[in-house]
C-alpha positions in Angstrom: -27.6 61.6 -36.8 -27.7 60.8 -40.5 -27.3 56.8 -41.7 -24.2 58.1 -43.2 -23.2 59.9 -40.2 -23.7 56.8 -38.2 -22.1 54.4 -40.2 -18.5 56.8 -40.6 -19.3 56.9 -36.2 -19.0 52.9 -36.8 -16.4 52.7 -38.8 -14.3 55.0 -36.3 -14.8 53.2 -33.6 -13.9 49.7 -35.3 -10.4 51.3 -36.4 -7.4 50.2 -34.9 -5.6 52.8 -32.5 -1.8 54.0 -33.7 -0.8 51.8 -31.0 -2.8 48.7 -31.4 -3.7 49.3 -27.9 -7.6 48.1 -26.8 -9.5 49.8 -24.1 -10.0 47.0 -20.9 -12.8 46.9 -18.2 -11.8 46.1 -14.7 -13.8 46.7 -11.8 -15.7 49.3 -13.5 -12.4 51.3 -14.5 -11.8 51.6 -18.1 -8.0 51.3 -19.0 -6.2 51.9 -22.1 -4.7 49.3 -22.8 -4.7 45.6 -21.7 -1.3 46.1 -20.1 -2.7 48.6 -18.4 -5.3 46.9 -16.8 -3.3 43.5 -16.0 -0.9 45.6 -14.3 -4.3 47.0 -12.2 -5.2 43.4 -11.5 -1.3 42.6 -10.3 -1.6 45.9 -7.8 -4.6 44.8 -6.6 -3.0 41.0 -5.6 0.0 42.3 -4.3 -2.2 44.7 -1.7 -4.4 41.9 -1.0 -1.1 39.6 0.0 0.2 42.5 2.1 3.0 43.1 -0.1 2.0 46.6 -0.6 0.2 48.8 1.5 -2.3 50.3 -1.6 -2.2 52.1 -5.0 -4.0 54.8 -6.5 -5.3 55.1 -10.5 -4.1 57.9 -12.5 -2.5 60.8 -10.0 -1.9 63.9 -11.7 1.2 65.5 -11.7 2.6 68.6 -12.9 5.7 69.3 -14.7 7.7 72.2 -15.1 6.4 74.5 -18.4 2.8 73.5 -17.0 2.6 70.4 -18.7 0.2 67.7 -16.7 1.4 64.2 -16.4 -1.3 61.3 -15.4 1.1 58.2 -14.9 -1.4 54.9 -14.2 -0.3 54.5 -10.3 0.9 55.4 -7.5 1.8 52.7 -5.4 2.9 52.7 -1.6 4.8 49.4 -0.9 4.8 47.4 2.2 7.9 49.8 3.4 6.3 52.6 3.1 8.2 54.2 -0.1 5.9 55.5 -2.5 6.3 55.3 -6.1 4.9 56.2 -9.3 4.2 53.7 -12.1 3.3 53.8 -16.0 2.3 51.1 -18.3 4.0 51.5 -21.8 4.2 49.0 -24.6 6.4 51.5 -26.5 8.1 54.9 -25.2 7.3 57.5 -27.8 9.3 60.7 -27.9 7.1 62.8 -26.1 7.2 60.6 -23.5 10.8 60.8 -23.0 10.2 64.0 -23.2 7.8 64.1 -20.7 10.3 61.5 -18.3 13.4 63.9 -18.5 11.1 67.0 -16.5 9.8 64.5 -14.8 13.6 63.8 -13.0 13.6 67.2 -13.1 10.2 68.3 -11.1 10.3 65.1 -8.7 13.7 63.6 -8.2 12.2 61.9 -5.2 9.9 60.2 -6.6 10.7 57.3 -8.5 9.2 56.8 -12.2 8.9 53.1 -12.9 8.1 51.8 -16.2 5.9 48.8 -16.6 6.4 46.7 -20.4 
């Protein structure tokens, strides 16, 4: 790698994301956003307390026209009902888009959005 090259690498990473999002560490996970990760930290309390039974990191899903969806959880509550969460600070179109077949692939299986 050239200085040049290394200096436009730096000047990359040091950009600000469309979003304004900034990757967190947690636990040795990497999130994408800060909201992200506090919402990681708040799963983790509430299994702790007992008020859910667990929560996994980033399922993968697929939705009709072969299009994968990785929400950030899927939590199992005390009750036993299992739902699916993702962390957005704002909805963009696509993911409308991708929340309409979403309804449409897994009606049973609430989408929960997390601001």
């Amino acid at each position: 790698m050239t200085a040049k090259e290394y200096r436009e690498y730096i000047a990359k990473q040091n950009t600000p994301t469309k979003y304004r999002n900034k990757k967190t560490l947690v636990d040795g996970h990497v999130f994408d956003s800060k909201l992200e990760a506090d919402r990681y930290v708040e799963l983790t309390l509430l299994q702790r307390s007992g008020q859910i039974q667990g929560f996994g990191i980033q399922p993968s899903f697929v939705l009709p026209g072969g299009i994968r969806y990785r929400p950030d959880f899927i939590v199992c509550g005390a009750d036993e009902l299992i739902w699916v969460e993702d962390s957005k600070g704002k909805e963009t179109d696509l993911f409308k888009n991708k929340q309409k077949l979403w309804r449409e692939a897994y009606p049973w299986l609430e989408l929960k959005i997390v601001k």
